[in-house]
Backbone as a printed PyTorch tensor [residue, N CA C, xyz], in Angstrom:
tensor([[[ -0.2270, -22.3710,  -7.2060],
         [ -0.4810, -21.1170,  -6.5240],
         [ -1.6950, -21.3210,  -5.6000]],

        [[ -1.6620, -20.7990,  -4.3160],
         [ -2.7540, -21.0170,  -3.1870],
         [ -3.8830, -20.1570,  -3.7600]],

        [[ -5.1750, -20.6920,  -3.6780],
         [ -6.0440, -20.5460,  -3.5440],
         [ -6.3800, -18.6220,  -3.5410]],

        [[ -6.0680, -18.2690,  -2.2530],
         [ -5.8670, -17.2380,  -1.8920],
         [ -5.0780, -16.0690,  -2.3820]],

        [[ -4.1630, -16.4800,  -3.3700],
         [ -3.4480, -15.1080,  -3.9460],
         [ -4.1230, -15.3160,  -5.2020]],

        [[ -4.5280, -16.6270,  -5.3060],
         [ -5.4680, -16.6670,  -7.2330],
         [ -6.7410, -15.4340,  -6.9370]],

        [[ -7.2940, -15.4460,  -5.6810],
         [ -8.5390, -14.7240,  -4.8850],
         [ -8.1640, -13.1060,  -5.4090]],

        [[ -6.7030, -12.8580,  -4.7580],
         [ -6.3420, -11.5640,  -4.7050],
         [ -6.2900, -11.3340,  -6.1530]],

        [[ -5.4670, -11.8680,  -6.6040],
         [ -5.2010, -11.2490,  -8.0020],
         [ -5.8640, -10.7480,  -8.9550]],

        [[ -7.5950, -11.6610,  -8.2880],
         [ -8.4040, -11.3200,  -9.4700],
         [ -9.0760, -10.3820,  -8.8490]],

        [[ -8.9050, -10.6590,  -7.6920],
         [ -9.6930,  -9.0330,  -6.8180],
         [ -9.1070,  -8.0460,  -7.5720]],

        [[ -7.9150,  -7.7150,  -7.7080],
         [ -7.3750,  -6.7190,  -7.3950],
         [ -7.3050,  -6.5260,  -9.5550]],

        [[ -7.3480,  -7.2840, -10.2370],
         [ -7.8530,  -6.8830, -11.6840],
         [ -9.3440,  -6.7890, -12.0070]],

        [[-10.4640,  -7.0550, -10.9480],
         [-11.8760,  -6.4100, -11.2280],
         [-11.6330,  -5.3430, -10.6470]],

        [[-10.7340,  -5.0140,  -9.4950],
         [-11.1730,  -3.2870,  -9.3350],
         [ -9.9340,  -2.4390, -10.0820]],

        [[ -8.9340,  -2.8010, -10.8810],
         [ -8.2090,  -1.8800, -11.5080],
         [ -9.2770,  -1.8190, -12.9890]],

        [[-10.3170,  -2.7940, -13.2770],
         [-11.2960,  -2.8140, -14.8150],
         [-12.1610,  -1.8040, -14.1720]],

        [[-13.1960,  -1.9730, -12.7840],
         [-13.7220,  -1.1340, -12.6930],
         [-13.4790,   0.2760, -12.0460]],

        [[-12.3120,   0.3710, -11.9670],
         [-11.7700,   1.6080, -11.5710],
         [-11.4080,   2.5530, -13.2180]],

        [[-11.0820,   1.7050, -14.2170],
         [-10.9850,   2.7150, -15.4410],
         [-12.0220,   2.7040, -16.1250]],

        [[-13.2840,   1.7720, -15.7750],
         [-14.5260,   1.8670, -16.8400],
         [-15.3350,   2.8850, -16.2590]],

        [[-15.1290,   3.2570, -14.9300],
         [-16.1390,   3.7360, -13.9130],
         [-15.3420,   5.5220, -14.0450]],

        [[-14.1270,   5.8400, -13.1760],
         [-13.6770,   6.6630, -13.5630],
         [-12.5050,   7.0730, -14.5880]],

        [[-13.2620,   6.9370, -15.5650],
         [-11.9450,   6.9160, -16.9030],
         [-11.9120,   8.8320, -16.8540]],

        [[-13.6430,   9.4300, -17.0630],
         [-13.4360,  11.0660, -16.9840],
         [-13.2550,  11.6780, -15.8440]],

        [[-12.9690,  10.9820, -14.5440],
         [-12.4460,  12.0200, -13.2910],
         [-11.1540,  12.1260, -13.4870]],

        [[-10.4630,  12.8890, -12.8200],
         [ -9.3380,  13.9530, -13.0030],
         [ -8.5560,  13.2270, -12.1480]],

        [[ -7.3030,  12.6950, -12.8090],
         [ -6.0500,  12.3970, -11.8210],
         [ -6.0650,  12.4390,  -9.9760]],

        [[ -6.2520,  13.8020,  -9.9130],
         [ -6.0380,  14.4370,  -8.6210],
         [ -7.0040,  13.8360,  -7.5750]],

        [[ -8.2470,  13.9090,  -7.9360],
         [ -9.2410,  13.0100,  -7.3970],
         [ -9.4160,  11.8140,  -7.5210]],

        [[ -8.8900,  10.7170,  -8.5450],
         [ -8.6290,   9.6150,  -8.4280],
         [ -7.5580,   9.1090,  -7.2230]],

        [[ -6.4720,  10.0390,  -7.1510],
         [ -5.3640,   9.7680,  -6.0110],
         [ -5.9440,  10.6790,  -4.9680]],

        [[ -6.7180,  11.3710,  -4.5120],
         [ -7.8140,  11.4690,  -3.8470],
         [ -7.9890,  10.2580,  -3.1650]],

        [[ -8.9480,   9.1730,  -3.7450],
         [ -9.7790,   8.1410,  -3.3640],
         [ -8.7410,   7.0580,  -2.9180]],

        [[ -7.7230,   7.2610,  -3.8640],
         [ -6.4970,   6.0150,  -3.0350],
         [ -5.8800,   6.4480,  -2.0200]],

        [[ -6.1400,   7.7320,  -1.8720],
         [ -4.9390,   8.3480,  -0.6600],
         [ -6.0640,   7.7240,   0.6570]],

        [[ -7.4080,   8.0340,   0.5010],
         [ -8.4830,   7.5520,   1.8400],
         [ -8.2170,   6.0400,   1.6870]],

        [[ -8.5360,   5.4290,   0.5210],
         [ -8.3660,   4.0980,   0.9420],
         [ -7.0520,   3.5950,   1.7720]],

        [[ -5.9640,   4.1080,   1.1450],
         [ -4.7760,   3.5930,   2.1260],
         [ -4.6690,   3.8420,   3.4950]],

        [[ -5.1020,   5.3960,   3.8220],
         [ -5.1890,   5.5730,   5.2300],
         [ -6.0380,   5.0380,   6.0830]],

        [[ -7.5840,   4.4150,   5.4230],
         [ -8.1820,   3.6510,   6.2620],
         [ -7.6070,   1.7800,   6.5010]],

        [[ -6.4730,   1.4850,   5.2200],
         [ -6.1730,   0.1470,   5.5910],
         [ -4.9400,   0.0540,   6.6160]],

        [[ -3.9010,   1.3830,   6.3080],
         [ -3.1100,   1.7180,   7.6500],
         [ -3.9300,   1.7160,   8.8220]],

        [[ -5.0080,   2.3240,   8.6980],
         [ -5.7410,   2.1700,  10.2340],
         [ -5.8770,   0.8900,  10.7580]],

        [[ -6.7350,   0.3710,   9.6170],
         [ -7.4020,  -0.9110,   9.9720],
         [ -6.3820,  -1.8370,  10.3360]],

        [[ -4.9430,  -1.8660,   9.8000],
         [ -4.3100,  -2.9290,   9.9280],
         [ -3.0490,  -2.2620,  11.4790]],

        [[ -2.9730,  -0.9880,  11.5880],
         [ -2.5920,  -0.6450,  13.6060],
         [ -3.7380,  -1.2360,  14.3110]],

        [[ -4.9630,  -1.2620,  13.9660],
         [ -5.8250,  -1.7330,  15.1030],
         [ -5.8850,  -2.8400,  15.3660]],

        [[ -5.7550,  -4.0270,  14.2720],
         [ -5.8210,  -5.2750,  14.3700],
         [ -4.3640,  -5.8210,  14.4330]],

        [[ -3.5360,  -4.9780,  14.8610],
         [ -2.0050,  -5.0360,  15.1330],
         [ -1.9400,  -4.9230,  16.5700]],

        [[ -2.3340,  -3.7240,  16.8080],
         [ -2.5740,  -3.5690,  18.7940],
         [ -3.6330,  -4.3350,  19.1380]],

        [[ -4.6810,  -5.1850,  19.0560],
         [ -5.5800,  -6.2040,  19.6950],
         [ -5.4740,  -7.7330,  19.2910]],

        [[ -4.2200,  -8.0140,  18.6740],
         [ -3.9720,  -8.9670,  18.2890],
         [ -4.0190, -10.3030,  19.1560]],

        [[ -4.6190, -10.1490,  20.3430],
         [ -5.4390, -11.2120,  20.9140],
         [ -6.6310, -11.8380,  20.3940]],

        [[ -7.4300, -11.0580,  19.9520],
         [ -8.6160, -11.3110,  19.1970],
         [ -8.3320, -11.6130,  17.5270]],

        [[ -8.4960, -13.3810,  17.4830],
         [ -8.4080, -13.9370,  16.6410],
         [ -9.1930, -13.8730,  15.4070]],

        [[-10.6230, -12.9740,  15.4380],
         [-11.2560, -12.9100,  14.7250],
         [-10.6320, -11.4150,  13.6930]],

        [[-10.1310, -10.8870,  14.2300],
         [ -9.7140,  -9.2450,  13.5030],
         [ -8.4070,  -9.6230,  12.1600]],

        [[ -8.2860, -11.3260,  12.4620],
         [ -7.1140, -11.4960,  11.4020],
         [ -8.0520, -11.3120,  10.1470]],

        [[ -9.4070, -11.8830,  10.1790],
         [-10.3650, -11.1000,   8.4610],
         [-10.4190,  -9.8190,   8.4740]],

        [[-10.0710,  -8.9350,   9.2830],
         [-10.0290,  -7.7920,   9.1890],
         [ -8.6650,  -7.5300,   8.7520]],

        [[ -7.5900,  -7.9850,   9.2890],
         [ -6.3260,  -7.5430,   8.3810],
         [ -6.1240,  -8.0780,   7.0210]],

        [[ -6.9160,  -9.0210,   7.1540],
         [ -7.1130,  -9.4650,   5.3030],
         [ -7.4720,  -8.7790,   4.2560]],

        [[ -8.7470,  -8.1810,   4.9610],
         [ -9.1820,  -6.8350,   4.0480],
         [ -8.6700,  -5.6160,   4.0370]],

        [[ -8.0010,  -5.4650,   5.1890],
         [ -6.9910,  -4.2520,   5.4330],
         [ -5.8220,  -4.3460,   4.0470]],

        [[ -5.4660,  -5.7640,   3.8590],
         [ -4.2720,  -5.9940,   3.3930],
         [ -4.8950,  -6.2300,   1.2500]],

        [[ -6.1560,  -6.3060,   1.7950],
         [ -6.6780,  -6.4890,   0.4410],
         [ -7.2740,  -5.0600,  -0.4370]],

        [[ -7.3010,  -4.4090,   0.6250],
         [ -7.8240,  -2.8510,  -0.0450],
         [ -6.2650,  -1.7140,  -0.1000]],

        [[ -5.4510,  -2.5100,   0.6230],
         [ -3.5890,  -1.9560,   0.4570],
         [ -3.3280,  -1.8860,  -0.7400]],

        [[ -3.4040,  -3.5620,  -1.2190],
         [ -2.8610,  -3.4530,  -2.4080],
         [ -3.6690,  -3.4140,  -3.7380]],

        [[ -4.7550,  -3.0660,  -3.3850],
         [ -5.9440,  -2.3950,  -4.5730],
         [ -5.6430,  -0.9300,  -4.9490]],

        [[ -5.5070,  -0.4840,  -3.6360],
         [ -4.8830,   1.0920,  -3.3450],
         [ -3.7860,   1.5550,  -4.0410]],

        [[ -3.0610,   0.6160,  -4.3070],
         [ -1.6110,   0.2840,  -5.0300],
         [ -1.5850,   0.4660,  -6.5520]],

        [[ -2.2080,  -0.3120,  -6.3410],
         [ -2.5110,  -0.8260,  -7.7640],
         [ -3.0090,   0.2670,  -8.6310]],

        [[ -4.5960,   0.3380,  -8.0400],
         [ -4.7590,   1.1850,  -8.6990],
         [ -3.9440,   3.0950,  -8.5960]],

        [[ -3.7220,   3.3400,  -7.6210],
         [ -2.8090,   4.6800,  -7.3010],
         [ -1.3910,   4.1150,  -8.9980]],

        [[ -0.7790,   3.1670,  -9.0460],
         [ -0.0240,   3.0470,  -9.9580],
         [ -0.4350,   3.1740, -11.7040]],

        [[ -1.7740,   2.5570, -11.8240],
         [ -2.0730,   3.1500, -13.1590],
         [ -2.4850,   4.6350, -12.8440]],

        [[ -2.6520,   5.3210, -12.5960],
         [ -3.4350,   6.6510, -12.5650],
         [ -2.0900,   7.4400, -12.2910]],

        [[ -0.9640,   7.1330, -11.9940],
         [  0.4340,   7.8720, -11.8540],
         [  0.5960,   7.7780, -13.1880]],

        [[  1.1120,   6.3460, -13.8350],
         [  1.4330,   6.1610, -15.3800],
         [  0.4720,   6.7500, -16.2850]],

        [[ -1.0620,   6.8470, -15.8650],
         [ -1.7600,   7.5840, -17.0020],
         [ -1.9130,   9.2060, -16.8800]],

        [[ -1.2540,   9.4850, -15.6790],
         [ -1.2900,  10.7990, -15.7700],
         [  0.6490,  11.6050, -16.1810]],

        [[  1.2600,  10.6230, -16.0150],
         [  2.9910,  10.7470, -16.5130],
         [  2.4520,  10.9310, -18.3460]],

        [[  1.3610,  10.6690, -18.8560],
         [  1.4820,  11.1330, -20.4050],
         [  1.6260,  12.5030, -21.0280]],

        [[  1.4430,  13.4690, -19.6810],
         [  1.6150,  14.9480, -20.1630],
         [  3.2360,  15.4640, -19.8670]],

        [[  4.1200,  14.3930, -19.4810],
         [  5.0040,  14.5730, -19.2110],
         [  6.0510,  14.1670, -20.1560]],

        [[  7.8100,  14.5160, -20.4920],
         [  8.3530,  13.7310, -21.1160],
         [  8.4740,  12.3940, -20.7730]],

        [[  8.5130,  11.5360, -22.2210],
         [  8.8110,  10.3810, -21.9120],
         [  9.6330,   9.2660, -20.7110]],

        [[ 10.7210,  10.3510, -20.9990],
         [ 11.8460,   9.2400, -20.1570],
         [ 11.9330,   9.8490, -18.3560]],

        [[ 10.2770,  10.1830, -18.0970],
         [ 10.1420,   9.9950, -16.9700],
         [  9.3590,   8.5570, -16.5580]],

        [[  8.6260,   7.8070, -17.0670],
         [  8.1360,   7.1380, -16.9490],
         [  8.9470,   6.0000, -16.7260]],

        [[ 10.3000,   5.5390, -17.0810],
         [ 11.3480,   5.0080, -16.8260],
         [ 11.8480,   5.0200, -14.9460]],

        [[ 11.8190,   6.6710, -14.5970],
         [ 12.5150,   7.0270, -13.6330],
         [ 11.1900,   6.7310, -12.6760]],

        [[ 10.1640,   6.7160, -12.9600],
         [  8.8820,   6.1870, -11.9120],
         [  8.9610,   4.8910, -11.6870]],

        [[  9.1470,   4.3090, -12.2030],
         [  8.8280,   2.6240, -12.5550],
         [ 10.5630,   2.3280, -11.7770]],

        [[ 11.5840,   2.7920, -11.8680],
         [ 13.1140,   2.5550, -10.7730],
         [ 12.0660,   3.1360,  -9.4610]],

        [[ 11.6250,   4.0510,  -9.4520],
         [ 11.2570,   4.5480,  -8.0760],
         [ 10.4490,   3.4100,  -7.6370]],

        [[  9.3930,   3.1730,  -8.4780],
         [  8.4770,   2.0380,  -7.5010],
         [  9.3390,   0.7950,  -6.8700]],

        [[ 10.1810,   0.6170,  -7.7980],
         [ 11.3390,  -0.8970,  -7.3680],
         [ 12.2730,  -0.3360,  -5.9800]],

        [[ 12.6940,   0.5910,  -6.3850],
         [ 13.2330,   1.1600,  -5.0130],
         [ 12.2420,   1.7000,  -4.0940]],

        [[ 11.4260,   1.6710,  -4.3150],
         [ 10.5630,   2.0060,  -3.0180],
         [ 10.2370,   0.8290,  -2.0820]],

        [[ 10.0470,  -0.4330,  -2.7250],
         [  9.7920,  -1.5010,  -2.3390],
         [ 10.9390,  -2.3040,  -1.3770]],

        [[ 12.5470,  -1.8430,  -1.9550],
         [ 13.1280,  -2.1960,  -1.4260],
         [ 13.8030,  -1.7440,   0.1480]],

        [[ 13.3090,  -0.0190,  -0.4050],
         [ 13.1610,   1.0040,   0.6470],
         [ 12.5690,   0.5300,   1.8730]],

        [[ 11.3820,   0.0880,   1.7220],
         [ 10.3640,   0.0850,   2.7740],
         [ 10.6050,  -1.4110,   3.5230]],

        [[ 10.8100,  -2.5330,   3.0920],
         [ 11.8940,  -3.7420,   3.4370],
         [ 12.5950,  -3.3500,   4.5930]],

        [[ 14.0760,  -2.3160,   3.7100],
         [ 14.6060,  -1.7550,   4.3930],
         [ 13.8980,  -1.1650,   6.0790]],

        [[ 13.3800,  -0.3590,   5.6890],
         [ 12.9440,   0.2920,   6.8510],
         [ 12.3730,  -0.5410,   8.1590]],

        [[ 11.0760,  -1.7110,   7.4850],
         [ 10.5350,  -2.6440,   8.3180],
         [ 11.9100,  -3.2910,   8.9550]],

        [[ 12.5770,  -3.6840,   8.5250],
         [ 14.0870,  -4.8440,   9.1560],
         [ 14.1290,  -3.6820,  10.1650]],

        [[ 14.4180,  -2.7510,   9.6920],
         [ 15.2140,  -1.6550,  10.9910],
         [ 14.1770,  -1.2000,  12.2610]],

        [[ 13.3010,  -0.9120,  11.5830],
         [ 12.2050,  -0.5600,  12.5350],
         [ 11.7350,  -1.8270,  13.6880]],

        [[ 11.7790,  -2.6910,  13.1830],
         [ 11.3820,  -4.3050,  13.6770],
         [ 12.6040,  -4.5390,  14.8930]],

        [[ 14.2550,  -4.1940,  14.3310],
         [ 15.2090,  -4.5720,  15.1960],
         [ 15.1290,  -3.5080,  16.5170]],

        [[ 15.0190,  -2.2260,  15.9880],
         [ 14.3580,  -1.7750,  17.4300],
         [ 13.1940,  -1.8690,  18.1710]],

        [[ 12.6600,  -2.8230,  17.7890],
         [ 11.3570,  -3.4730,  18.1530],
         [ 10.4400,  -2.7390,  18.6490]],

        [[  9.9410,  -1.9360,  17.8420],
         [  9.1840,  -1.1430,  17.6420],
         [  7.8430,  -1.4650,  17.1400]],

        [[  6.6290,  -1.9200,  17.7260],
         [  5.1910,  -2.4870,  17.8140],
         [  5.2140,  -2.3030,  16.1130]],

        [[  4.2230,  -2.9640,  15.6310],
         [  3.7270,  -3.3230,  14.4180],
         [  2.3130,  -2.1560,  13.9620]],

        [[  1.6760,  -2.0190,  15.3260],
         [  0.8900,  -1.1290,  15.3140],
         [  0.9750,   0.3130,  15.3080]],

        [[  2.4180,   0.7000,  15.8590],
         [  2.6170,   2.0950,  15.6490],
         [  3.6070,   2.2580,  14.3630]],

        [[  3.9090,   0.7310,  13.9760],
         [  4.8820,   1.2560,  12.2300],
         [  3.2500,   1.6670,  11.4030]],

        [[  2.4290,   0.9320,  11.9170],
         [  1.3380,   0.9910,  10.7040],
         [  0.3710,   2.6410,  10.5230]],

        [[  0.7550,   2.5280,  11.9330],
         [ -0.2270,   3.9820,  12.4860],
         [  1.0750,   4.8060,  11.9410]],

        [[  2.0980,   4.7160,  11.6780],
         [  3.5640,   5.7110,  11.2950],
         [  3.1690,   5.9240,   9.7080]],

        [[  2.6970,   4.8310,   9.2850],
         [  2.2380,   4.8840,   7.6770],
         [  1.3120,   5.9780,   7.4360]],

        [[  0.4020,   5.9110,   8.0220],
         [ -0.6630,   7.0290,   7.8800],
         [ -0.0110,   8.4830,   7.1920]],

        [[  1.2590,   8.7350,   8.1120],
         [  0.6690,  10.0440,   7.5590],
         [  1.8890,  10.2190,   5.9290]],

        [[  2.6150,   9.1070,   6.0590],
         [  3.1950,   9.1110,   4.8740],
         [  2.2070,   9.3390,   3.1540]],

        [[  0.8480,   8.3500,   3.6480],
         [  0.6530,   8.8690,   2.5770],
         [ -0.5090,   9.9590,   2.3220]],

        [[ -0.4200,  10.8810,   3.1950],
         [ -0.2430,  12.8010,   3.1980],
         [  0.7300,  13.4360,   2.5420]],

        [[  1.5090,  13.0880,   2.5240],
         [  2.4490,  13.5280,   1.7130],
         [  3.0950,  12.7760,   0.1530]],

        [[  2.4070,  11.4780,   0.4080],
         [  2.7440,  11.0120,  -1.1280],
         [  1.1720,  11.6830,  -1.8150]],

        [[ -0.0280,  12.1470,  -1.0180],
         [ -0.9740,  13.5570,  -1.8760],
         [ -0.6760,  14.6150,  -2.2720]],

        [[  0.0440,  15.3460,  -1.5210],
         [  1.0840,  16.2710,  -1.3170],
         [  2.1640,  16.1020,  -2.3870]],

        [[  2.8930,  15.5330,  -2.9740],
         [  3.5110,  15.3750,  -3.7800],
         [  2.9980,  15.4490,  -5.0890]],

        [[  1.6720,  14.6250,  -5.5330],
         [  1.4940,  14.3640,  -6.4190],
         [  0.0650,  15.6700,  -6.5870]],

        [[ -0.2760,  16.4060,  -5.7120],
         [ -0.9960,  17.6530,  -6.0440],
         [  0.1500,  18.6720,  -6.3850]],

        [[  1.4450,  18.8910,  -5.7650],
         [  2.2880,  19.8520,  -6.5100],
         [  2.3340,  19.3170,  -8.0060]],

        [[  2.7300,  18.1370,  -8.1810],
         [  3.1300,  17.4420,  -9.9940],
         [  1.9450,  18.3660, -10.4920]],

        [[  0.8810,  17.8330,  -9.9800],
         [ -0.4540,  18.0800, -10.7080],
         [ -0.7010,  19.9080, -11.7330]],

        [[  0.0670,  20.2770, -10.6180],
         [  0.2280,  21.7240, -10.6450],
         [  0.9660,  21.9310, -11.4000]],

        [[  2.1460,  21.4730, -11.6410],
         [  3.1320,  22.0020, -12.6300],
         [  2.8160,  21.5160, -14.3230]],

        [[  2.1350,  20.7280, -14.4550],
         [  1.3900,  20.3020, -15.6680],
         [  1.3330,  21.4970, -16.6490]]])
């Protein structure tokens, strides 16, 4: 395994340790709060260094763009599963198909979006406001609790 995903991996298990040692007593809603900003600033970060992609130096910037994505992920995914405990069980089943199909979803979409060749920078800037509404979603759940 390269160097570089050994890097990520462990990135991305010191901030899912210090994301539950740090906020274990904040409230769901505000935890996906903090992932909803982080994602929208790595959607940013990674349209900008998508549209100036002349400038060779902004690829460490999509690194970190791409490294605070899937921290965002990550952690947004335990804080779904630890907040699915007030719920019946055999939803936690139907989350965990959703995440797999989401993945395959979004595949999907990039192939299609890509064949109408459609800039990289405005799929990324298109991301943004998606996840407004994956807040939006998960503040109604919150509600029905």
């Amino acid at each position: 395994m390269p160097m570089f995903q050994l890097t990520l991996i462990a990135f991305n298990g010191v901030m899912r340790a210090l994301f539950a040692k740090y906020l274990i007593k904040t409230s769901h809603l505000k935890r996906m709060v903090v992932v909803s900003v982080i994602m929208m600033i790595s959607f940013a970060l990674l349209a900008f260094c998508c549209i100036y992609k002349e400038n060779e130096n902004l690829f460490y910037l999509a690194l970190l763009a791409s490294l605070l994505q899937g921290s965002a992920c990550s952690i947004g995914e335990i804080t779904v599963l630890g907040f699915l405990k007030s719920f019946p069980r055999h939803l936690v089943g139907h989350f965990s198909s959703g995440t797999g199909m989401a993945g395959i979803f979004g595949s999907g979409i990039l192939i299609v979006l890509k064949a109408l060749q459609i800039q990289d920078g405005v799929i990324y800037g298109c991301g943004m406001p998606t996840v407004l509404c994956l807040l939006g979603a998960f503040y109604w759940l919150d509600r029905q609790k």
